[in-house]
C-alpha positions as CSV (number, residue, x, y, z in Angstrom):
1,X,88.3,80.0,69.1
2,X,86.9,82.9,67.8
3,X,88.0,86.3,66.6
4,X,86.8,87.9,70.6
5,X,89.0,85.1,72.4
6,X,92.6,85.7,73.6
7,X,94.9,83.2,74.2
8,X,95.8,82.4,77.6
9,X,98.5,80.4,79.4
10,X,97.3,77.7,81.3
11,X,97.1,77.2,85.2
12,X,100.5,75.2,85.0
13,X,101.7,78.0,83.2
14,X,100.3,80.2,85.8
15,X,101.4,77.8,89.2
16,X,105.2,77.6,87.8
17,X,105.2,81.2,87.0
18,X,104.6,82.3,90.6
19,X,106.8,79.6,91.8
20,X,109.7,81.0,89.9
21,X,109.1,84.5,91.1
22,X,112.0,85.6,92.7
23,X,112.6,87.7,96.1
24,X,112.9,90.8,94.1
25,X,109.7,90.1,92.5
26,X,107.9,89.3,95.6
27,X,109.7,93.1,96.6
28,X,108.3,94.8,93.9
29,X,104.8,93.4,93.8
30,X,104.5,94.5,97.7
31,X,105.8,97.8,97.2
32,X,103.2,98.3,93.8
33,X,100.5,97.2,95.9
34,X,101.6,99.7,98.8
35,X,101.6,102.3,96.3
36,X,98.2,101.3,94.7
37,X,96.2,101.5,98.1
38,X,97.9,104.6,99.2
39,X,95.5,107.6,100.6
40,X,93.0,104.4,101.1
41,X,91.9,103.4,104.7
42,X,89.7,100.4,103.8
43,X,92.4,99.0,101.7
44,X,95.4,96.9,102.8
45,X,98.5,96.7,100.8
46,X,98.7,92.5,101.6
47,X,94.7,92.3,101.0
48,X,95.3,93.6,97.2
49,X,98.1,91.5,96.9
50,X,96.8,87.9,98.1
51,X,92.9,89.4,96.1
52,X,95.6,89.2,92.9
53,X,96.7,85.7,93.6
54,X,93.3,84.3,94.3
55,X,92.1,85.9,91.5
56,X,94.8,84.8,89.1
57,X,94.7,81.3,91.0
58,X,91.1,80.8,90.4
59,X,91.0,81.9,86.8
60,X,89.4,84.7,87.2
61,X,92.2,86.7,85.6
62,X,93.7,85.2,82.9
63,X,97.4,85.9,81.7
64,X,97.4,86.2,77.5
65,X,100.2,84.7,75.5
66,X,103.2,87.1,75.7
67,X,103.0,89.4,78.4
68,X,105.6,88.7,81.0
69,X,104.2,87.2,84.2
70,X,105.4,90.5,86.3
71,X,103.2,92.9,83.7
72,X,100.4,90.6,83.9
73,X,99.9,90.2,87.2
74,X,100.8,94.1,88.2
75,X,98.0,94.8,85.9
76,X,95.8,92.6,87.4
77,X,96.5,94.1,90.6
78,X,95.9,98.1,89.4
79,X,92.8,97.2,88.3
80,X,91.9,95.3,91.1
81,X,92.9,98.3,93.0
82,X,91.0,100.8,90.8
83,X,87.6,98.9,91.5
84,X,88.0,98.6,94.8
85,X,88.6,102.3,94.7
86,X,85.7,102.9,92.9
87,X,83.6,101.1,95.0
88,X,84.8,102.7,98.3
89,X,83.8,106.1,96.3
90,X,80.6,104.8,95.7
91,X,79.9,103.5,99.2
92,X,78.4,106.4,101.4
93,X,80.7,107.5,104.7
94,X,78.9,106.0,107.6
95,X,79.3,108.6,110.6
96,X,78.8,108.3,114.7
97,X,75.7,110.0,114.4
98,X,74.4,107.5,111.9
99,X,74.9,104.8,114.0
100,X,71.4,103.2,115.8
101,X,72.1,104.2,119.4
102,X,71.8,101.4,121.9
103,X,70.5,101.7,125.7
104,X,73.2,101.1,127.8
105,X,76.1,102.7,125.5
């Protein structure tokens, strides 16, 4: 490993954590993710939340050596959030007009 790696835990690691999340947690992640797509139309509160766990599931996120489970994965799911965000920003607003019309309609 070299100095630009960070240790991770591993996908057991990862699968027992989220099985010993407890109601409360499962509370508190679904009222972050609420809060995190607020003001945000495209965005769905349980979208970000099961984007997290695929994310985290698949390895795409990784969860380094000491940071609790709960802090890891809200993270993951702010900046989840905050890219989507962007990305609806970037993305221009489609209106009525813009629309091809279509005989009949």
């Amino acid at each position: 490993m070299n100095d630009n790696q960070v240790s991770a835990h591993s996908q057991q690691d990862v699968e027992e954590a989220i099985k010993a999340l407890s109601d409360a947690d499962w509370f508190r992640f679904e009222k972050a993710a609420q809060f995190q797509v607020f003001c945000y139309s495209q965005i769905e509160a349980d979208d970000l939340l099961n984007e997290t766990f695929i994310r985290v599931l698949d390895d795409i996120r990784h969860w380094t050596l000491g940071v609790p489970f709960t802090v890891f994965f809200y993270n993951a799911m702010r900046s989840i959030a905050h890219e989507w965000r962007k990305d609806e920003k970037e993305r221009p607003d489609t209106l009525e007009v813009d629309l091809p019309s279509s005989p009949g309609w």
